[in-house]
Backbone as a printed PyTorch tensor [residue, N CA C, xyz], in Angstrom:
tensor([[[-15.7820,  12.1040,  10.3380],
         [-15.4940,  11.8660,   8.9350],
         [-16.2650,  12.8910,   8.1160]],

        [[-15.6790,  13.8750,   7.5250],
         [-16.0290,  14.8320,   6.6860],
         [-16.3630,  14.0360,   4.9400]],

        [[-16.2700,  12.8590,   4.8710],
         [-16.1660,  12.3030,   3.2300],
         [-17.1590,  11.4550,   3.2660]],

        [[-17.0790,  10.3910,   2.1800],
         [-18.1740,   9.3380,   2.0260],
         [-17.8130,   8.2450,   2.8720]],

        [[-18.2530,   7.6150,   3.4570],
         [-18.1030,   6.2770,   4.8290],
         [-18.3890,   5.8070,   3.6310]],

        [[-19.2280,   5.2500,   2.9950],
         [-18.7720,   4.2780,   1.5220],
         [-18.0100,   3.9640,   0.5430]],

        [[-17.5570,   5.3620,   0.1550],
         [-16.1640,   5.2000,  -0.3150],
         [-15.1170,   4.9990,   0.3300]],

        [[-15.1690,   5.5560,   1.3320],
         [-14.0440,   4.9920,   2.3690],
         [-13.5530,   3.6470,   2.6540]],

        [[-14.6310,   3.0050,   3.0550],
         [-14.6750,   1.8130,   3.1600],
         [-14.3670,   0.6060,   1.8850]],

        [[-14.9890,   1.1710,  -0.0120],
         [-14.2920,   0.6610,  -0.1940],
         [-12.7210,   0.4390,  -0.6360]],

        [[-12.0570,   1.6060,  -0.7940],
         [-11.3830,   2.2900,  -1.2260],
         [-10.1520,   1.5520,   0.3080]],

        [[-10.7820,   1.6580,   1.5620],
         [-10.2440,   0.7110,   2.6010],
         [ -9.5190,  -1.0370,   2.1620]],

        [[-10.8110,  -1.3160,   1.3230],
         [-11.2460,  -2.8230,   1.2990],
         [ -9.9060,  -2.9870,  -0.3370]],

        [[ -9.9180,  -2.2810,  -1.1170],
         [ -8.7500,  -1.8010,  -2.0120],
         [ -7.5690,  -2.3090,  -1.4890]],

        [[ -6.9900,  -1.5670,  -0.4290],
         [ -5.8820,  -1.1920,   0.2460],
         [ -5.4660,  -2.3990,   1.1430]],

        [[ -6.5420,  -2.8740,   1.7100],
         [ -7.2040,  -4.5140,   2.1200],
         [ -6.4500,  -5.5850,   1.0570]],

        [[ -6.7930,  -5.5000,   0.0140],
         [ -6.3200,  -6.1950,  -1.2500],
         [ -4.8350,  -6.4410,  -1.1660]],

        [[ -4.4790,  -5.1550,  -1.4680],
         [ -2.8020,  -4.9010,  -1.6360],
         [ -2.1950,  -5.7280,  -0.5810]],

        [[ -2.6840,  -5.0070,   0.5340],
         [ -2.0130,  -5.6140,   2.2150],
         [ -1.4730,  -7.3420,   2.0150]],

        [[ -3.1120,  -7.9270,   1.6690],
         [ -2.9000,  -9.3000,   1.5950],
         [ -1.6930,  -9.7450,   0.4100]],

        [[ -2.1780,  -9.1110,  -0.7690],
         [ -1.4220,  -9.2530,  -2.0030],
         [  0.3620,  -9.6190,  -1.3230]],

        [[  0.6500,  -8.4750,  -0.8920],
         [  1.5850,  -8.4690,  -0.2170],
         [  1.9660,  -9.4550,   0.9050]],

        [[  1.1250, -10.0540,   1.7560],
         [  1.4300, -11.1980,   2.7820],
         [  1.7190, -12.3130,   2.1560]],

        [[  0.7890, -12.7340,   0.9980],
         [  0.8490, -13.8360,   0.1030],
         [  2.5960, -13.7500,  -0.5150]],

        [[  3.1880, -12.6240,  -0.9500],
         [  4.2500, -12.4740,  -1.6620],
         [  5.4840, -12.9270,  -0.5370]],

        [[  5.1320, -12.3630,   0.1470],
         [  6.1300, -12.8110,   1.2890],
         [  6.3320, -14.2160,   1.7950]],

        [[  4.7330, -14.2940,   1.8570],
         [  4.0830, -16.2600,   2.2190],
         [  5.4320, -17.0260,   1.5290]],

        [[  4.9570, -16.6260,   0.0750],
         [  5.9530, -17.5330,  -0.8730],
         [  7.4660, -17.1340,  -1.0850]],

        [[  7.8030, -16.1180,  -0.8080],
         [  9.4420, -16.1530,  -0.6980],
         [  9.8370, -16.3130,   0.4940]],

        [[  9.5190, -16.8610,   1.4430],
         [ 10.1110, -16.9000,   2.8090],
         [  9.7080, -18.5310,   3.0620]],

        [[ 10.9540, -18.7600,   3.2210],
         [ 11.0170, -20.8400,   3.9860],
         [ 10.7170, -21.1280,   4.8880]],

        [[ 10.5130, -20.2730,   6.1840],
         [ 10.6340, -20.0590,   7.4680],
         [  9.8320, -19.3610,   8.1010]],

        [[  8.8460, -19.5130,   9.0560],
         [  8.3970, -18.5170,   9.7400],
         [  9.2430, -17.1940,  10.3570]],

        [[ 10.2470, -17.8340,  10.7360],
         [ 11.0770, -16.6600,  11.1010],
         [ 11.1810, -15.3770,   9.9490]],

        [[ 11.9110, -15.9560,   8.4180],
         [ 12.3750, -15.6390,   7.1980],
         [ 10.8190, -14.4780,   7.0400]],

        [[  9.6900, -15.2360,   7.5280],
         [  8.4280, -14.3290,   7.2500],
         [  8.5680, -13.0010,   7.6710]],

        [[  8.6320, -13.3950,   8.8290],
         [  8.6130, -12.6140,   9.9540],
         [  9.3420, -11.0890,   9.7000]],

        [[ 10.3900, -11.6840,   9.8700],
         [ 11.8550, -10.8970,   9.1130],
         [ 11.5230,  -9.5930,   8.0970]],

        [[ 10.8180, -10.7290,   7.1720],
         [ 10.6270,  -9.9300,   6.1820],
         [  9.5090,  -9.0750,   5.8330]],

        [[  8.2190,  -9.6360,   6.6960],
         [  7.4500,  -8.4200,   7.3300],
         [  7.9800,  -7.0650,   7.8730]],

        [[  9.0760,  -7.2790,   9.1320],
         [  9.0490,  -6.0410,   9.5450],
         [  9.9780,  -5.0310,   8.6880]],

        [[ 10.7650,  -5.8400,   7.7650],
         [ 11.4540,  -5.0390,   6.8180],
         [ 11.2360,  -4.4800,   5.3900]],

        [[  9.3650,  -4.9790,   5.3520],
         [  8.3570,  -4.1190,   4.6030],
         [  7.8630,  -3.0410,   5.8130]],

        [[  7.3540,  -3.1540,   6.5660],
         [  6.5450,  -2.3120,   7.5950],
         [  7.4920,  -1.0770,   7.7080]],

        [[  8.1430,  -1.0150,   8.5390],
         [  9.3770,  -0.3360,   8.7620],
         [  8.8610,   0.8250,   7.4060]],

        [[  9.9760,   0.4060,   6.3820],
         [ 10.1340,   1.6060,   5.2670],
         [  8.4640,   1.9740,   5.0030]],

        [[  7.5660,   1.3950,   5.1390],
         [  6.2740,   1.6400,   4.6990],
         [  5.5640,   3.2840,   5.3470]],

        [[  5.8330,   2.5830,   7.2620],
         [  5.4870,   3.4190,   7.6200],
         [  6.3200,   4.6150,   7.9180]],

        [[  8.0160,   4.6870,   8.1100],
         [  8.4100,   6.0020,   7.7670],
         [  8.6990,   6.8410,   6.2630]],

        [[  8.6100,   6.0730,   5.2890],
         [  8.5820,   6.9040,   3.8920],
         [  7.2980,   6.7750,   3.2450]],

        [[  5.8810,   6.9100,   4.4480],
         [  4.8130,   7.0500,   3.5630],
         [  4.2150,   8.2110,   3.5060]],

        [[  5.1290,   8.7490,   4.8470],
         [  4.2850,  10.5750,   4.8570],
         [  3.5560,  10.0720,   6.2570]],

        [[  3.6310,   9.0970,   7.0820],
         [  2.7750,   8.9230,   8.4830],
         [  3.5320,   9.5120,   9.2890]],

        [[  5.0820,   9.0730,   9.3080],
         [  6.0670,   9.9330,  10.2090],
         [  6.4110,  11.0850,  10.0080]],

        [[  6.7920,  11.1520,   8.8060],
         [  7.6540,  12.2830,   8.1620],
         [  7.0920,  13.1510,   6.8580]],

        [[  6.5910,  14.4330,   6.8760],
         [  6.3720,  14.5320,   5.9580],
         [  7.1710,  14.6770,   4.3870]],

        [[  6.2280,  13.5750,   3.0750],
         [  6.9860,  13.7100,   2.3750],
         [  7.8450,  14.4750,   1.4640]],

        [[  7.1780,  15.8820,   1.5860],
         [  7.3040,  17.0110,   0.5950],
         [  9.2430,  17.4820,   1.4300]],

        [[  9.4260,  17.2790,   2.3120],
         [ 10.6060,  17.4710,   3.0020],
         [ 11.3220,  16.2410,   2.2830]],

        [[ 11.0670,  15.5370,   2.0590],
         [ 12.4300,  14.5050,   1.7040],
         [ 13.1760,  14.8640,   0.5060]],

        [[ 14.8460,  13.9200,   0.5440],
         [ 15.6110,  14.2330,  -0.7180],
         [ 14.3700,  13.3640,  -2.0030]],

        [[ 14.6180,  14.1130,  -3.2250],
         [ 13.9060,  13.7560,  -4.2280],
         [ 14.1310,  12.2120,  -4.6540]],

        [[ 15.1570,  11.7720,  -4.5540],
         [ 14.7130,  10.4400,  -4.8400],
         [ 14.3180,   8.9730,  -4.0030]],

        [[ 14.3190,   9.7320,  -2.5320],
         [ 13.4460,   9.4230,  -1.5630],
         [ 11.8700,   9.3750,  -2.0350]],

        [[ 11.5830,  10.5270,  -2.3350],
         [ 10.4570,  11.3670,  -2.5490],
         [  9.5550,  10.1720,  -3.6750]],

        [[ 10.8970,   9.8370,  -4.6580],
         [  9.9920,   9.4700,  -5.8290],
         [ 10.1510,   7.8740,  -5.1990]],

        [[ 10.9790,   7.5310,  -4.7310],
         [ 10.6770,   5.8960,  -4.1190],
         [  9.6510,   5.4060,  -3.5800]],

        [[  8.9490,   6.3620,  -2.7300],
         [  7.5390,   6.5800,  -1.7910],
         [  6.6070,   6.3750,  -3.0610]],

        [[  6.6260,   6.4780,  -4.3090],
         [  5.4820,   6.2930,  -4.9810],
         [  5.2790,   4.4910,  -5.1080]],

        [[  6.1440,   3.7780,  -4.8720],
         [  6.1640,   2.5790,  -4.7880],
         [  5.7810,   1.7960,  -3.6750]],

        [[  5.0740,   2.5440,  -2.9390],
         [  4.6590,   2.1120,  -1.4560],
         [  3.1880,   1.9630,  -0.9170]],

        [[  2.3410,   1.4310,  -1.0640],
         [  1.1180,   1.2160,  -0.9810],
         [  0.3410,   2.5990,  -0.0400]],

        [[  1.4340,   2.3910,   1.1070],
         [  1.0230,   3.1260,   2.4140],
         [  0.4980,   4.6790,   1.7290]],

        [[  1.3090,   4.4960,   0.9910],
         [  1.7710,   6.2830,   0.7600],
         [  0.0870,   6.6490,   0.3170]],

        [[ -0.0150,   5.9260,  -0.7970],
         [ -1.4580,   6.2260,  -1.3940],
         [ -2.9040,   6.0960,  -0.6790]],

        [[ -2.7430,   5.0190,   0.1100],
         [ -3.7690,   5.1460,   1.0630],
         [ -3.9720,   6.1240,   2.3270]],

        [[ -2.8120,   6.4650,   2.5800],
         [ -3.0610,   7.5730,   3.5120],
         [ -3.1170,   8.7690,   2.6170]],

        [[ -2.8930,   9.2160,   1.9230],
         [ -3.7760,  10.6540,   0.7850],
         [ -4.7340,   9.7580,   0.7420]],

        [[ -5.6560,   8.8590,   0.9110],
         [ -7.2850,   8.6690,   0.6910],
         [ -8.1450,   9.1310,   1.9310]],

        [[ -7.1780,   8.4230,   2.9680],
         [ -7.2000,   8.5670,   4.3290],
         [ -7.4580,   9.9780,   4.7530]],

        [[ -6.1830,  10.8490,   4.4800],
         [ -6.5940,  12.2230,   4.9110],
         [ -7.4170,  13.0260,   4.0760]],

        [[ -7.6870,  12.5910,   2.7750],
         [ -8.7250,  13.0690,   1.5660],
         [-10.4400,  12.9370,   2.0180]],

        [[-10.4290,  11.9810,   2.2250],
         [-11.7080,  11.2690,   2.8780],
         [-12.0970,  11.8490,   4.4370]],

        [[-11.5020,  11.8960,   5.1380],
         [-11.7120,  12.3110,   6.3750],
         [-11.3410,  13.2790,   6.8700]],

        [[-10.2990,  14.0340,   6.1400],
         [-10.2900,  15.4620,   6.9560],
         [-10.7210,  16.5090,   6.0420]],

        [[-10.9920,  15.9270,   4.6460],
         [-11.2220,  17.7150,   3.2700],
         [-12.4480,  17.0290,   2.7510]],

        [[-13.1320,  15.4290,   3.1200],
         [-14.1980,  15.2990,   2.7280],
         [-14.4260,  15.4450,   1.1050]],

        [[-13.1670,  14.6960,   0.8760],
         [-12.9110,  14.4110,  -0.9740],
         [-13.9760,  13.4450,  -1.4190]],

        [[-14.1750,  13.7100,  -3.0040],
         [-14.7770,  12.8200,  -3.2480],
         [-13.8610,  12.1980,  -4.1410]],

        [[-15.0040,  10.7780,  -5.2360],
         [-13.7650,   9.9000,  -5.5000],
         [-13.1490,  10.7900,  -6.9350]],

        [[-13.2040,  11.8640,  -7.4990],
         [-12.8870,  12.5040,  -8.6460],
         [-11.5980,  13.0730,  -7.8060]],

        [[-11.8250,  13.5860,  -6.5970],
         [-10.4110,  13.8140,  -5.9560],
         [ -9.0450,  13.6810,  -5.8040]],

        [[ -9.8440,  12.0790,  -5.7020],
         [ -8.8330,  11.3250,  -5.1580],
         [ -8.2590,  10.2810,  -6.2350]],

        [[ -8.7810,  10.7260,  -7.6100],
         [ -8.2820,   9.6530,  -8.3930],
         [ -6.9500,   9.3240,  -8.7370]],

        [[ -6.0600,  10.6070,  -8.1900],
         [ -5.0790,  10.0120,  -9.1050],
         [ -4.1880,   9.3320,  -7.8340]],

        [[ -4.4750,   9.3420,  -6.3460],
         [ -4.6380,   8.0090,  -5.1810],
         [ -4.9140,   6.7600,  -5.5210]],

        [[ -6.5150,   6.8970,  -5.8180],
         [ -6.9570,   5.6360,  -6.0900],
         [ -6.4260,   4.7260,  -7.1540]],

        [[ -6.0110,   5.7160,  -8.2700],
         [ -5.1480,   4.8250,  -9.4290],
         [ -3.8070,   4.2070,  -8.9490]],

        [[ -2.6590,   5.3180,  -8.2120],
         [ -1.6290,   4.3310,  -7.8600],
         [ -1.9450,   3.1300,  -6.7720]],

        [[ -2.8060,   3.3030,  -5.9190],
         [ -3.3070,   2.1380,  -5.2390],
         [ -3.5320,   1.0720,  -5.7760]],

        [[ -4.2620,   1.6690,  -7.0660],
         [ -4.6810,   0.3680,  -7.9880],
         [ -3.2860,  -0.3700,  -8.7250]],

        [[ -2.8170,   0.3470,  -9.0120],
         [ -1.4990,   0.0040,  -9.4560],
         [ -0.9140,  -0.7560,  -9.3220]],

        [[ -0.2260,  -0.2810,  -7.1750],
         [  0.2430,  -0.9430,  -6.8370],
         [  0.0590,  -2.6770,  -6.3600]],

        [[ -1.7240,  -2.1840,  -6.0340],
         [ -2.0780,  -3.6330,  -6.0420],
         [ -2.1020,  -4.7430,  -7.0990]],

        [[ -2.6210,  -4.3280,  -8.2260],
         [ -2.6410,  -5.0940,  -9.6150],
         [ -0.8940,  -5.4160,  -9.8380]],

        [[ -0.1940,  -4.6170,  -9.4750],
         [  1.2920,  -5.2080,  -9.5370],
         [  1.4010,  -6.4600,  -8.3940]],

        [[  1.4710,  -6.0680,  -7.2100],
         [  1.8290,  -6.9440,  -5.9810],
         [  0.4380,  -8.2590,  -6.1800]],

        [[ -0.8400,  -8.4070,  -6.5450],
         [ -1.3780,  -9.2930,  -6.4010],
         [ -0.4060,  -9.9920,  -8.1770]],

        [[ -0.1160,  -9.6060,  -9.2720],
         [  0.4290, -10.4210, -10.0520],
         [  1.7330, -11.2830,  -9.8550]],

        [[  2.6360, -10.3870,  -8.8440],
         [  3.7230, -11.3820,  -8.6890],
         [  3.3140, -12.2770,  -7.6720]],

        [[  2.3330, -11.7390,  -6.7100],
         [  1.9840, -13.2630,  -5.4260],
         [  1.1620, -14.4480,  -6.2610]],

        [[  0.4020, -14.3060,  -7.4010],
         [  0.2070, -15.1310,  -7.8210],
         [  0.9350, -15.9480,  -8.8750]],

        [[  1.8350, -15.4510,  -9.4250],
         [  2.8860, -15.7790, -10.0280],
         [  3.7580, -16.7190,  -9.4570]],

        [[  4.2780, -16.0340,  -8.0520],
         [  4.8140, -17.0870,  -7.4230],
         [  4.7470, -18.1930,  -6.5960]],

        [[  3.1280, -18.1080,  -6.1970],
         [  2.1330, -19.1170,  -5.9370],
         [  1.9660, -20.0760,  -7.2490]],

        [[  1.8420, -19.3300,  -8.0250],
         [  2.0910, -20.5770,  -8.8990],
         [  2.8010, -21.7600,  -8.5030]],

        [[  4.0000, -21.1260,  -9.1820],
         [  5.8850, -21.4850,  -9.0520],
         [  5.5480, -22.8610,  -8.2210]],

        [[  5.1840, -22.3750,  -6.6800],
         [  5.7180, -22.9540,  -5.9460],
         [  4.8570, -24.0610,  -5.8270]],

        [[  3.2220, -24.1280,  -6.0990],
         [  2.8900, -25.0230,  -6.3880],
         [  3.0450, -26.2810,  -7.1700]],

        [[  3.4590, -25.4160,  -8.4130],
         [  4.0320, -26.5220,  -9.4490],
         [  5.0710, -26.9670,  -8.7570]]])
């Protein structure tokens, strides 16, 4: 690791956030373990080939390109390779860390939203 193991980690623990944010969202729209299930691998899937892990993104059609900004994965791996292979710091990586933030502050508002719901 060429970067900060502290920032890494929390900037990890961030991304940590989202992940769950996201299990919770699913928790509550799915009736079924199966329905979960399901719908796990049909987040995973697009996550990990339009995040830039498989494929790089600078090759894709453009509105591929701009869909990937809606993807958690995408942003954490630019922290990922920021942090550990160019030894970024967090001024680097801010404008990562912001859509991360983003995306999480979005995905933790609708899981609690619909945790609500379903409580009531």
């Amino acid at each position: 690791i060429r970067g900060s193991l502290p920032l890494l980690l929390a900037l990890s623990a961030l991304f940590l956030v989202c992940a769950l944010g996201l299990g919770l969202l699913v928790s509550t729209i799915a009736r079924t373990q199966v329905q979960a299930m399901q719908a796990a691998i049909l987040i995973l899937l697009p996550s990990v080939l339009l995040s830039g892990f498989v494929f790089p993104r600078a090759q894709m059609p453009l509105p591929i390109y701009l869909a990937t900004f809606a993807i958690p994965v995408t942003y954490f791996l630019e922290i990922l390779r920021g942090v550990i292979l160019r030894g970024a710091d967090l001024a680097d990586l801010a404008p990562w860390v912001g859509g991360l933030a983003i995306c999480t502050t979005v995905i933790l508002a609708a899981s609690v939203r619909r945790f609500r719901k379903q409580v009531d």
